[in-house]
Each structure stands twice: as structure tokens, then as C-alpha cells.
KOLMAR-97573 format. One line per field, with one value per residue: residue in three letters; residue number from 1; y, x, z of N, C-alpha, C, CB in turn. Coordinates in steps of 0.05 Angstrom, whole numbers, plus 5000, padded with zeros to 4 digits. Glycine has a CB too. Layout:
<pts>
res (ALA_...);
n (NUM_...);
n.north (Y_...);
n.east (X_...);
n.up (Z_...);
ca.north (Y_...);
ca.east (X_...);
ca.up (Z_...);
c.north (Y_...);
c.east (X_...);
c.up (Z_...);
cb.north (Y_...);
cb.east (X_...);
cb.up (Z_...);
</pts>
This chain:
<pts>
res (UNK_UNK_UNK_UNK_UNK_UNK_UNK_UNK_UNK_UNK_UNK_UNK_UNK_UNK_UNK_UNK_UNK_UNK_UNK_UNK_UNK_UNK_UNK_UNK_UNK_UNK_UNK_UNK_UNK_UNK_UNK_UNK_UNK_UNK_UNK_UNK_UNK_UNK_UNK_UNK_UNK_UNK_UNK_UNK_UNK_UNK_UNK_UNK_UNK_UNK_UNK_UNK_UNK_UNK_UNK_UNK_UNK_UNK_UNK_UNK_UNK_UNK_UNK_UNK_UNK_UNK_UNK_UNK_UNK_UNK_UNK_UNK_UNK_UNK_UNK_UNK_UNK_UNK_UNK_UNK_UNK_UNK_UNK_UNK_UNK_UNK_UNK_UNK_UNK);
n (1_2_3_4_5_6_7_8_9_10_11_12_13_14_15_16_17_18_19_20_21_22_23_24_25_26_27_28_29_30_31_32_33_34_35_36_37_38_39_40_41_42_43_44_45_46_47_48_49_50_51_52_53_54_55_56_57_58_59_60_61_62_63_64_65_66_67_68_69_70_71_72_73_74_75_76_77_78_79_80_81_82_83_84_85_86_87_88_89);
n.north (7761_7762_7798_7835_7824_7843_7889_7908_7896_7933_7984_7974_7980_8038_8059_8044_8068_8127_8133_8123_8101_8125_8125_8079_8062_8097_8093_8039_8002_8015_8009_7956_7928_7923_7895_7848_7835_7830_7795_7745_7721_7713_7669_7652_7690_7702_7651_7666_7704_7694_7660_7694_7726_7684_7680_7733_7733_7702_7726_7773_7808_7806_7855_7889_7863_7886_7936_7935_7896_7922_7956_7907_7876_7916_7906_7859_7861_7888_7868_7821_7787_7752_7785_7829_7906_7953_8011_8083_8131);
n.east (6421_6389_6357_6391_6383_6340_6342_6373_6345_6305_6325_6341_6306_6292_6332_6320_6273_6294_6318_6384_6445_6477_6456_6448_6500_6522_6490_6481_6519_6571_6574_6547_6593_6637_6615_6612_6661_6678_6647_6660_6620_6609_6602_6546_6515_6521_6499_6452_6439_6429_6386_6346_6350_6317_6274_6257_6245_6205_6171_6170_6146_6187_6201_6191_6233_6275_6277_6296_6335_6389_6406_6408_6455_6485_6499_6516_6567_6586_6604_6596_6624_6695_6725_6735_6707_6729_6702_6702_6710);
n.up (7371_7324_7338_7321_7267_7253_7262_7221_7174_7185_7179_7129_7100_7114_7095_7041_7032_7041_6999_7000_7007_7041_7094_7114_7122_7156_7199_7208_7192_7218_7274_7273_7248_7279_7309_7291_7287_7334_7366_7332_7296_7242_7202_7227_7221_7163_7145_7159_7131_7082_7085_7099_7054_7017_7042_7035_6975_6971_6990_6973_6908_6844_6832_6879_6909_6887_6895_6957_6953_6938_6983_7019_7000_7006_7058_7066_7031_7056_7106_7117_7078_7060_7057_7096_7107_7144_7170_7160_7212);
ca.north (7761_7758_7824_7851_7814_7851_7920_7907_7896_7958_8005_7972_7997_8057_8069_8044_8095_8146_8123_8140_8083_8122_8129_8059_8063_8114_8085_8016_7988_8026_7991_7928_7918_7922_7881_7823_7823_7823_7767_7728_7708_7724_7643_7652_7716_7704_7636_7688_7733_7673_7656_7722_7730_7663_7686_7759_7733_7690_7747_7797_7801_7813_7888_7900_7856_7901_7958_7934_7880_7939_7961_7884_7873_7934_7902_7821_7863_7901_7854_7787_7785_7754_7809_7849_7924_7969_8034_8102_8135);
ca.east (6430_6360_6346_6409_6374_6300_6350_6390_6317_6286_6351_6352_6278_6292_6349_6304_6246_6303_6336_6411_6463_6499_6433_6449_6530_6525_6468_6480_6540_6589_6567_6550_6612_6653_6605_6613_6686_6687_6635_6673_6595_6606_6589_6522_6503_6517_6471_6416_6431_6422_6359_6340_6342_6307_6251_6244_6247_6181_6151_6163_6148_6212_6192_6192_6254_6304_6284_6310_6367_6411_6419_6427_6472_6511_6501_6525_6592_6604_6612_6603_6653_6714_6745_6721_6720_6727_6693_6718_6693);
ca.up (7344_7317_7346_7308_7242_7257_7262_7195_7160_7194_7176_7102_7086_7118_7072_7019_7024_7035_6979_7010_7017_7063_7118_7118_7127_7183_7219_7212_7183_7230_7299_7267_7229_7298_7335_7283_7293_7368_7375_7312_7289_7214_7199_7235_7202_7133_7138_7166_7116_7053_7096_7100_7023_7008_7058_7015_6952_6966_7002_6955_6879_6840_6823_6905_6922_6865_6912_6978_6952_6940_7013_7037_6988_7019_7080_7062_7022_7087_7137_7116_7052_7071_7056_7116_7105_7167_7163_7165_7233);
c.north (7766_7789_7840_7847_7848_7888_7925_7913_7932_7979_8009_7992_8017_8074_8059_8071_8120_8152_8138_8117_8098_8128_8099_8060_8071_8105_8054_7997_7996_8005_7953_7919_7902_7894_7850_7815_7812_7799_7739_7703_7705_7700_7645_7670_7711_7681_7647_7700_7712_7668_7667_7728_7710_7669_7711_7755_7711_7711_7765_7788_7819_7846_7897_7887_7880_7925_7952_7911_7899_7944_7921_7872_7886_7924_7880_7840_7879_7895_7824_7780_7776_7775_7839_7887_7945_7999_8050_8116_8158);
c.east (6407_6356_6361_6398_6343_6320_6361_6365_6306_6309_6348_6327_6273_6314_6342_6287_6266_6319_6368_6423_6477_6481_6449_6478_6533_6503_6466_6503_6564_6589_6568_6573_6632_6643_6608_6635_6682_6673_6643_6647_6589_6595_6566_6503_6503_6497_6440_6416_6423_6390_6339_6324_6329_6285_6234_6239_6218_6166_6141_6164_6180_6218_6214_6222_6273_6302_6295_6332_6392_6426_6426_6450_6503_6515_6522_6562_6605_6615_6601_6616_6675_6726_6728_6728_6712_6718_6700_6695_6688);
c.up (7325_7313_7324_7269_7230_7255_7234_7175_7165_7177_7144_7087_7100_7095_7044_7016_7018_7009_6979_7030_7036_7085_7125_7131_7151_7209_7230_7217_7204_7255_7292_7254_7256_7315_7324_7287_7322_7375_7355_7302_7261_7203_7202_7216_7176_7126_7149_7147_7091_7057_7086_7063_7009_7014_7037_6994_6950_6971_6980_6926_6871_6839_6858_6918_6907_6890_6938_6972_6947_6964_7031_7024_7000_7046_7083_7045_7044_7107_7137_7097_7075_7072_7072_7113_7136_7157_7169_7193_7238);
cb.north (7734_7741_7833_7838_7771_7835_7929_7874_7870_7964_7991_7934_7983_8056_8062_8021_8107_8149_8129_8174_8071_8143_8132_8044_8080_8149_8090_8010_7995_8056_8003_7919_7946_7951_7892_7818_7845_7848_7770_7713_7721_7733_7624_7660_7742_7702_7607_7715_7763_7637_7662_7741_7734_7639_7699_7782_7725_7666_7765_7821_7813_7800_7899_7891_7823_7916_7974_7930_7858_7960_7986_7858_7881_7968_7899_7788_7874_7913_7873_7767_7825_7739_7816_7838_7934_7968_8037_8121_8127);
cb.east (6444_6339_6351_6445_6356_6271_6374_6409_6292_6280_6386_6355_6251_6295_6376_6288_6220_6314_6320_6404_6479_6528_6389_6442_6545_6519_6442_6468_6546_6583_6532_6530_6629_6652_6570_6606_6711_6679_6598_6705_6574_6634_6596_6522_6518_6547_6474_6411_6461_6443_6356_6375_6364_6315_6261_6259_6279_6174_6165_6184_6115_6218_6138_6164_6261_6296_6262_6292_6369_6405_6387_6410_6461_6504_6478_6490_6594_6595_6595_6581_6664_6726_6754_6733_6715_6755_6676_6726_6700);
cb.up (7338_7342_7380_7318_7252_7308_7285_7189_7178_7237_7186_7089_7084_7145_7077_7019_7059_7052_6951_7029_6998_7062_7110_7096_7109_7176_7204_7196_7151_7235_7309_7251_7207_7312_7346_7261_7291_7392_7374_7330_7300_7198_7213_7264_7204_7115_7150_7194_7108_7053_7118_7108_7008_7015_7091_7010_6940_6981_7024_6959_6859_6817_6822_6922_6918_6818_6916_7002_6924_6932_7035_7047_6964_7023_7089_7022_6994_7101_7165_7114_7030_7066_7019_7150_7076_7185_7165_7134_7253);
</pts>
């Protein structure tokens, strides 16, 4: 699960530098969306993902967080929102 954390990160500031929410969509969000249903972990994940953002927001100065909270943002409304959205394939 961890591992899937350390891939969400790597993906997000890849679709940061590229600056192109849908690098992110097609690369990331597709697989992971499915894989959160089927293991029914969405609880686990979204207190990684609060973590997650408590962790960046010491790390980084605010300047540097605005640039990558967009894509985890896309990430936390993709597939940890109750309102789960399934992606087109």
C-alpha cells in the first residue's frame, strides 16, 4: 500500500513538471481507481493521503506546495471522495 503511496507521489510530480492533469489520469488514476475498489482500502488511503499532505506542507514552502497540491488534489477527488468516480477507459 505504501509502495502504491511512493507511486501516486512519483506520478504527481511527474505530472507537475509536465504540467498535464491528464499524464496523471491516464497513468495513474485509471489502475489505481480500480484497485481501490477491489481491495475496499479507501479508509486507509485517504488517512495516508491527510498524512501525506500534513508531511508536504512542512516540507515544502507554500510557493512549492501550490505547485504539486493540484495533481493530489486530482488524486484525493478521484478515488477517495465518497462519491467515487470511475474512469473512462
Amino acid at each position: 500500500m505504501l509502495k502504491d503511496w511512493l507511486l501516486i507521489v512519483r506520478y504527481c510530480a511527474m505530472a507537475m513538471l509536465l504540467n498535464d492533469t491528464t499524464f496523471l489520469q491516464h497513468r495513474l488514476l485509471e489502475w489505481l481507481t480500480d484497485l481501490v475498489q477491489v481491495h475496499q482500502r479507501k479508509t486507509i488511503d485517504q488517512k495516508i493521503y491527510e498524512l501525506l499532505q500534513t508531511q508536504l506542507q512542512q516540507l515544502f514552502k507554500s510557493e512549492q506546495m501550490a505547485l504539486i497540491a493540484p495533481f493530489l488534489e486530482q488524486v484525493n477527488n478521484t478515488f477517495l471522495q465518497d462519491n467515487l468516480v470511475q474512469l473512462p477507459r
